[in-house]
C-alpha positions in Angstrom: 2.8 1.6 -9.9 1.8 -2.0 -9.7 5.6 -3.4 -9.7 6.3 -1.1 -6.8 3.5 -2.3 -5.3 4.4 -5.7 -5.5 8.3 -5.1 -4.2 6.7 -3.3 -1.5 4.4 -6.5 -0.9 7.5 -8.7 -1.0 9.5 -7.1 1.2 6.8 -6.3 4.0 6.2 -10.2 4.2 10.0 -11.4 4.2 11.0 -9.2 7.0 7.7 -10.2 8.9 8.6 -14.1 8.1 12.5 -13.4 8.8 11.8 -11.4 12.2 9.0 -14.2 13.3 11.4 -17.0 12.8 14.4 -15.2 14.2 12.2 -14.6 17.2 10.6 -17.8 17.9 14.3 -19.2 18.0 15.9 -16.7 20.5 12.3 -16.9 22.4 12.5 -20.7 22.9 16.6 -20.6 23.5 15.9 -18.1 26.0 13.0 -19.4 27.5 11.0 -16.2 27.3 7.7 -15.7 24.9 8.2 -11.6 25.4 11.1 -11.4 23.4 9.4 -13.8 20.9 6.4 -10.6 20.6 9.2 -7.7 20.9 11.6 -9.1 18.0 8.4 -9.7 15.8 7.3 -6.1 16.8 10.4 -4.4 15.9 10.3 -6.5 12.2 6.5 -4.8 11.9 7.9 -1.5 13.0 11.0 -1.8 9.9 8.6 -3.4 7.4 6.4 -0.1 7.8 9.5 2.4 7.4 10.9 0.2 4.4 7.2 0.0 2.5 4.8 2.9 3.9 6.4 6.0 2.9 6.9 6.5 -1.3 10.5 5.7 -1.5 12.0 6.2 -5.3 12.5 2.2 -5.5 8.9 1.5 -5.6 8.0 4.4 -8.3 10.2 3.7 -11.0 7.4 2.4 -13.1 4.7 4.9 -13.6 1.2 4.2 -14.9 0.2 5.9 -18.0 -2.9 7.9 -17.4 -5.5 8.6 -19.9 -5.6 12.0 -21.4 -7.3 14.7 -20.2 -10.9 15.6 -21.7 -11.8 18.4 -23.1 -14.1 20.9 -20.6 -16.7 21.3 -23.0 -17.9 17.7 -22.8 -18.1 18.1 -19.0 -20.5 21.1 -19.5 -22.4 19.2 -21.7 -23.0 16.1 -19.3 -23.9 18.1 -16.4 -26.2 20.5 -18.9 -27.8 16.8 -19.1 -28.1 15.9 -15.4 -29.9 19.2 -14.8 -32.6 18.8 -17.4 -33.1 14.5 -16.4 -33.3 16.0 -12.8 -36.4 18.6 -13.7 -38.0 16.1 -15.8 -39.1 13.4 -13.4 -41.4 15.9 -11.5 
């Protein structure tokens, strides 16, 4: 769903923004741009296990699908492919 969607969108970029802040500031305290990259790195790696897989949270909105057709109307449409296919010869 859309709102799931958007949570999920929310909360990938806050724990990127939180984790690249955090980050810079222990990276410049400490002197040391690697643990600037490995902080940021392990936000990434928690962002993608909070927002890849379809957790309940971000389904509780379903989208209401059109109902399905009838088959007969299917046979009829591809009845009509076949014959526009044979007539441009």
């Amino acid at each position: 769903d859309y709102k799931g969607q958007k949570l999920a969108e929310q909360i990938f970029q806050g724990i990127i923004l939180v984790s690249a802040v955090i980050g810079f500031i222990y990276g410049y305290i400490t002197e040391q741009f690697g643990w600037t990259v490995y902080i940021v790195m392990a936000g990434f790696a928690l962002s993608c296990l909070l927002t890849l897989p379809p957790w309940p949270m971000y389904r509780r909105n379903p989208l209401k699908w059109l109902p399905v057709q009838e088959s007969g109307t299917e046979e009829k449409k591809s009845a009509d492919r076949k014959a526009k296919r044979h007539s441009k010869s």
